[in-house]
C-alpha positions, 0 to 999 in steps of 0.5 A, spaced: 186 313 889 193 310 890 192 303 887 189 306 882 196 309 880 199 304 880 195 299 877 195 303 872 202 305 871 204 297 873 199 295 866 202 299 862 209 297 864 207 290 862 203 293 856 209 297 853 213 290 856 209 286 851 210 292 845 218 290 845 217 283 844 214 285 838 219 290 836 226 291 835 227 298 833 224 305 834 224 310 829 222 317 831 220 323 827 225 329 827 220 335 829 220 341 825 220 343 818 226 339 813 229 345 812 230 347 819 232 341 822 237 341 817 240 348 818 241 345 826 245 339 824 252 339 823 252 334 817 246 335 812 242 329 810 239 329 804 235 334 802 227 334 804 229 329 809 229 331 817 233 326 821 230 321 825 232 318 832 232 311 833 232 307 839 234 299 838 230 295 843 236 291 847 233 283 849 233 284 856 228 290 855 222 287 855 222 281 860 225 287 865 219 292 863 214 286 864 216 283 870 217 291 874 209 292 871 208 285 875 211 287 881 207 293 880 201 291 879 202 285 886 203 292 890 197 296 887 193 289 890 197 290 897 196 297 898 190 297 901 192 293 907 198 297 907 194 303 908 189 299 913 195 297 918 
């Protein structure tokens, strides 16, 4: 069960490793009705339009994500020896 794990968490560093590469930016959509998200923020975008989060994806980003995910994924494949002994 354990090396299912973490087989699984390894591939989908390496996956979203691979996503960053492609991309340079992520830009999320506010929650929530226009008017609502509106009434909460200090300064009003305009109208209709609901604030967005952006996260700008930095160059080391996906080499880091891509080599954690391996060395997850070397550890997924020890672990059964680790637990034997």
């Amino acid at each position: 069960m354990w090396r299912a794990l973490f087989l699984a968490i390894g591939i989908s560093l390496c996956i979203l490793g691979v996503e960053c590469l492609a991309v340079s930016k992520f830009t999320f959509k506010a929650r929530g009705k226009p008017e609502k998200v509106v009434q909460k923020t200090l300064q009003a975008p305009p109208q209709g339009v609901a604030p967005h989060r952006v996260i700008v994806v930095g160059d080391h980003a996906p080499w880091s994500l891509m080599g954690l995910g391996a060395v997850v994924i070397i550890y997924a494949y020890d672990l059964p020896k680790r637990m034997k002994g």
